[in-house]
N, C-alpha and C positions, 0 to 999 in steps of 0.2 A: 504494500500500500504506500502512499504518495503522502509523504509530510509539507507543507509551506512553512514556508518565512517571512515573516513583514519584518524587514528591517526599517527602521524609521527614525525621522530626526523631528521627535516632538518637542512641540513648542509652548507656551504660555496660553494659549487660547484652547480649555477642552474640545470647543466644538470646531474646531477644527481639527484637531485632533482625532476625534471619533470620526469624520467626516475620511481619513485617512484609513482607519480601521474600518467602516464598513467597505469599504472600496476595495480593500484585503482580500473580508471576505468573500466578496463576490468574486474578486479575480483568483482567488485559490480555490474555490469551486468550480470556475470557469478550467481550471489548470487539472482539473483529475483530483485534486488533494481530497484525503481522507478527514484531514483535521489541520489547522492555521495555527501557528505558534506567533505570539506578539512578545515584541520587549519587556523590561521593566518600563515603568511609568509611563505607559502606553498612552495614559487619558493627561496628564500634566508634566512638564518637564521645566520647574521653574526653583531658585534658589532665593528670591527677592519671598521671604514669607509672609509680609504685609500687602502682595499685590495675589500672591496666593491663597490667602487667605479664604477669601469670599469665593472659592469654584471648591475649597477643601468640606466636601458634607457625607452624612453617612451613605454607609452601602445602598439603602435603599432609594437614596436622593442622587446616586449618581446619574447621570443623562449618560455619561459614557457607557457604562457599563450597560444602562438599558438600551442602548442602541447596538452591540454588540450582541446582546440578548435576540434583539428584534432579526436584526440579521443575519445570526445563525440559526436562527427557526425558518426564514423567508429561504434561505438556498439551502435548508438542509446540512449544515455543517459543523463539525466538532471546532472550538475553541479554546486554544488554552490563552488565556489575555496573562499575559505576564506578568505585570501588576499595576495597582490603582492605589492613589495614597487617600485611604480612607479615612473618616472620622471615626474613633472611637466612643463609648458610651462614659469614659474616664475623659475625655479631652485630649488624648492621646491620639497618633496617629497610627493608622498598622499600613505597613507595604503591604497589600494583598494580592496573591493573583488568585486569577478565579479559572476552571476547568467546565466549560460550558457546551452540552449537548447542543444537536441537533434539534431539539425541541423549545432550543432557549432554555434551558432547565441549568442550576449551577450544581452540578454533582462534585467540587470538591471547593473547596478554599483550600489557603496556604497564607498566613502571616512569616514574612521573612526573620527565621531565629537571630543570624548573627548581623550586627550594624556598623557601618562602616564609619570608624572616624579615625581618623589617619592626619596624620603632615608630611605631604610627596616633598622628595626636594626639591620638584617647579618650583612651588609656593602653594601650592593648592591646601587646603586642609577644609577636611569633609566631617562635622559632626552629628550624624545620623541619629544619633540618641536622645540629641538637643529635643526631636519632634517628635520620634517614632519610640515604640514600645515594641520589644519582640516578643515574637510568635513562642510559641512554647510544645509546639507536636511537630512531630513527622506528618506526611499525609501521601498517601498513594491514592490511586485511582481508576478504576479498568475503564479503559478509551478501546475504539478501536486498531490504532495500533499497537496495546499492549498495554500493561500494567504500568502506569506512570508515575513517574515520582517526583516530587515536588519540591524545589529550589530557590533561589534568587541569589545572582549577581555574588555578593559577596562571601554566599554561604560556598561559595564554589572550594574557598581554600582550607575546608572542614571536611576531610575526607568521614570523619564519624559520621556525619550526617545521611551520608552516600554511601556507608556502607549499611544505615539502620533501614534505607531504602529499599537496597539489594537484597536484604534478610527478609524484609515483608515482601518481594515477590516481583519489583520495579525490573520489566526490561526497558524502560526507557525512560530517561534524568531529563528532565524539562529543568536548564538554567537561561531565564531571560535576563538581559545584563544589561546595566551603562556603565561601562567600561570606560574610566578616565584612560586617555591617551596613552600616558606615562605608564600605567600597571599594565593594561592591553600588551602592550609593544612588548613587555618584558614576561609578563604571566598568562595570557589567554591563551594563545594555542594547548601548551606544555598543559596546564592544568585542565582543560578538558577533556584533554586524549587522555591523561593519568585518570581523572577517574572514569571514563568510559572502558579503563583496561581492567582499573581495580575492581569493577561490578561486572564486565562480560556486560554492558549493556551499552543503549543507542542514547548519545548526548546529545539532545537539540538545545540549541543557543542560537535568542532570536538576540539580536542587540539593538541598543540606540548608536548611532553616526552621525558623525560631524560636528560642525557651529551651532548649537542650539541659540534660538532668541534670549535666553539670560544669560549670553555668553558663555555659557561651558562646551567644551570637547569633547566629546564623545568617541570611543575606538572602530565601533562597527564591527566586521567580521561574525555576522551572522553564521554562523558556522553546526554540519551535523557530522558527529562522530559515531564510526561505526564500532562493536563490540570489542573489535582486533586494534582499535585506536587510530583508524585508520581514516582519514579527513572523506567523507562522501559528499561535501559541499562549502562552501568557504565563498563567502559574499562580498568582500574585500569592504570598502567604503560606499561605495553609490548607496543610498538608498531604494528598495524596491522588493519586488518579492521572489522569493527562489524556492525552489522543489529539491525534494533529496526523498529515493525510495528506502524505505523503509521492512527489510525483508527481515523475518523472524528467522531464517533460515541462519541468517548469521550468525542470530544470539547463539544460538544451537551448538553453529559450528566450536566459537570462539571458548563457547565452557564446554563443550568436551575435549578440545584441543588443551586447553589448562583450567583445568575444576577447580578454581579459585575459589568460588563459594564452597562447593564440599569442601575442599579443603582449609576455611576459616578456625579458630578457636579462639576460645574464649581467651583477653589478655588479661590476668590476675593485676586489679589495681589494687592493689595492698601490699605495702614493704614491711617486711620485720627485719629483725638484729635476732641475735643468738643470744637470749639470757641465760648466765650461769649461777648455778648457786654456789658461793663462796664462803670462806671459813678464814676469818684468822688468826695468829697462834693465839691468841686470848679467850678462844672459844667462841665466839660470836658467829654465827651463820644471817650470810646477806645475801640477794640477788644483786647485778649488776649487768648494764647492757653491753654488747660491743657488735662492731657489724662483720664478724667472722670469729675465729678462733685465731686467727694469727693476727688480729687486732687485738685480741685478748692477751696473747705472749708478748706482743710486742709492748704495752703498755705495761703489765705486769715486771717487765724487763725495766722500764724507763723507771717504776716508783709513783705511776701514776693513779694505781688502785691500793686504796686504802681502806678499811673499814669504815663505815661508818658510826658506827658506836662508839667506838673507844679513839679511832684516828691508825691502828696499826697496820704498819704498810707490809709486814709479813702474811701475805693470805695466798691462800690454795682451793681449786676444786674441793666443793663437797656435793652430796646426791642432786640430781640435777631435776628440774622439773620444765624442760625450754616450752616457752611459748611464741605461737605466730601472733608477733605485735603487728598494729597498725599504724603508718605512716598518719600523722598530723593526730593519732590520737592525743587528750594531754595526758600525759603524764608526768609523775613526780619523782625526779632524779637523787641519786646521791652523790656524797661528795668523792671526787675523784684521786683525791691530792690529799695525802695526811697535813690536819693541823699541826700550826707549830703549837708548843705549848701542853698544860695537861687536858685531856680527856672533856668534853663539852659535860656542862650540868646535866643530871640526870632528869631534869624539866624540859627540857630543852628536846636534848635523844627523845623523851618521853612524844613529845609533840611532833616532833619528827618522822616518827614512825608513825602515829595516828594518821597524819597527813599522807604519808606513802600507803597504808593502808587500804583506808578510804578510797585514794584514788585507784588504786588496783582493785579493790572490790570493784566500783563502779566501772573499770573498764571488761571484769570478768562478767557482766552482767549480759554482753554480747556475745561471751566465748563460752564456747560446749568444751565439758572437760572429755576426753577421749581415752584416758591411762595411757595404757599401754601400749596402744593402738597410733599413739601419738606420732613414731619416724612414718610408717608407711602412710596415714592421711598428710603429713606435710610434704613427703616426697611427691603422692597425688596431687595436691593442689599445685604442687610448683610444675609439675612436667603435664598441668590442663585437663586430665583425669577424672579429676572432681574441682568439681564451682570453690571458687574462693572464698575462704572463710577464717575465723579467729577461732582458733585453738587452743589450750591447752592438754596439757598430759606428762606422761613419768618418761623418761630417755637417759641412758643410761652418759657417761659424758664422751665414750667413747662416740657411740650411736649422733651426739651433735655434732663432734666433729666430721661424721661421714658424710650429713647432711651439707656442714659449712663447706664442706670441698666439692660438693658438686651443685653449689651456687643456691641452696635451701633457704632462705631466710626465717631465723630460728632465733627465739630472744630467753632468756631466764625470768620468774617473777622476784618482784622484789621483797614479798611477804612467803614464806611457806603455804603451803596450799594443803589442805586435806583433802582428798578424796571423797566422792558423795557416799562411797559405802563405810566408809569409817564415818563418818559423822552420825552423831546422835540425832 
């Protein structure tokens, strides 16, 4: 089936504007096309917000949009409008595109997630935030050419997005763009063929071009990628509308040529350290974090681990109970470095511990104790086996270090732990 392109250089006047877009769709009906892809801010393309002002109103007040509506019901056409800077019920604005049947019917929205505010070294600097509010979901959609998935402009450099796309079932990335000049030149191509390779799917990119009436530049390059990353149409600068076929046969080929989706996994966002439990000659047993065992030796070497309690800088492994900590949890550290001087008030230790306590209860309130069981589910989690999770459990100290050598992320607590079956 047959995709269109309206590349366009919209201006400050909606209705002329829309006047551009029905005229689209009629000539990409005229042209065979199955469904019409439009730019970003298809209906307004203006930076002065005081003269924009008065055309900015809700979704159901737009005249663009209803006219876009009107005439893809009148020639029977699919439209994906790019987007429309709408008014929100906060005062806020949403960049929206909208995905419009053949019946005028709006079978998906899309509020653009990520907002562009940048300083290019032209001199340009764009703060998208100042006006707009982001969108906060993914959104797919079954069109006739395929399960569609839904973008804008800037979200293009968030491969997450594009892959949350590809995992709901998207063969083909609708990103409509205005593309300043300066990013264009340097990131447009490269980034669309990347993520049209990273999903095995078809990227259409309608864009804005040229001198706009409130002076900005626009990059153009309406451009469709196929599965293989491989350019199937490229619109350079003119303005106007271009066809690019759109065969499933592709998608086909390109992921059974490399099953990129099959072969995805999950990537564990949680970092631990390897806690050990310590002893020194004074009798005291503490835990303490490091982020391996040869971080452990090496500091132990420098004089850098001390007791906590007493200050003595003579300590050694004792039974170990490591836990998978989590990166940005808080937690409450010890002192690393003996004091000079004698041994801290027993007030002092006293409340010190409370504190570290405390905070490790309340971090174990997340973590499933495991026992024994504890090397082989941390091995799991690290080698993508099983979903990522906070652990704790018993290992012996040998057992951490097999872990810390083959890159485990594994931490000690800093309180002794009981077991649920020993507890009363």
């Amino acid at each position: 089936m047959k995709a269109a392109l309206l590349q366009m250089t919209s201006g400050i006047d909606p209705a002329d504007n829309a006047r551009t877009l029905v005229e689209g769709v009629e000539q990409a009906k005229a042209g065979g096309a199955a469904m019409l892809f439009t730019p970003e801010m298809s209906g307004l393309l203006d930076r002065d917000r005081d003269r924009a002002s008065g055309s900015l109103v809700r979704e159901e007040e737009d005249r663009v949009l209803a006219a876009v509506r009107d005439a893809a019901a009148k020639h029977r056409l699919w439209v994906h409008l790019g987007s429309l800077a709408v008014l929100r019920e906060d005062g806020k604005l949403a960049n929206r595109g909208f995905v419009i049947d053949d019946t005028g019917a709006i079978r998906a929205r899309y509020d653009k997630m990520h907002l562009f505010d940048v300083d290019l070294p032209s001199g340009e600097s764009w703060r998208e935030s100042n006006s707009y509010a982001p969108g906060e979901r993914a959104v797919t959609v079954a069109t006739p050419l395929g399960v569609l998935g839904l973008a804008i402009c800037y979200d293009l450099r968030f491969p997450d997005l594009f892959r949350a796309l590809s995992d709901a079932g998207a063969t083909l990335l609708a990103v409509p763009a205005a593309f300043t000049r300066p990013t264009g030149a340097a990131h447009w191509h490269v980034l669309m063929r990347a993520r049209a390779i990273e999903a095995a799917a078809f990227v259409i990119a309608a864009a804005q071009t040229g001198i706009h009436a409130d002076g900005r530049a626009t990059y153009g390059h309406s451009l469709v990628a196929d599965p293989w990353g491989e350019l199937l149409l490229d619109m350079g600068e003119p303005a106007g509308l271009g066809f690019a076929e759109v065969d499933p046969a592709r998608t086909e080929a390109a992921r059974a040529r490399v099953p990129v989706l099959k072969h995805r996994r999950a990537i564990p966002r949680r970092i631990a350290v390897i806690v050990f439990d310590l002893k020194c000659s004074g009798g005291h047993v503490f835990e303490a974090w490091f982020g391996s065992s040869v971080a452990w030796e090496e500091q132990r070497a420098a004089g850098l681990v001390a007791c906590p309690i007493c200050g003595n800088g003579e300590v050694a492994k004792a039974v170990m109970a490591p836990n998978v900590g989590v990166k940005g949890n808080s937690r409450t550290t010890v002192p690393t470095t003996a004091p000079s001087g004698e041994a801290p008030p027993p007030e002092v230790v006293k409340a010190a511990m409370e504190m570290i306590a405390s905070a490790q209860a309340k971090m174990l309130e997340t973590s499933q104790w495991v026992g024994t069981a504890f090397t082989d589910k941390a091995r799991a989690m690290h080698l993508g086996d099983e979903p990522a999770a906070q652990i704790h459990g018993q290992a012996t100290p040998e057992q951490a270090q097999e872990l810390a050598e083959e890159g485990v992320p594994v931490a000690p607590l800093l309180v002794p732990v009981v077991p649920p079956e020993r507890r009363n």
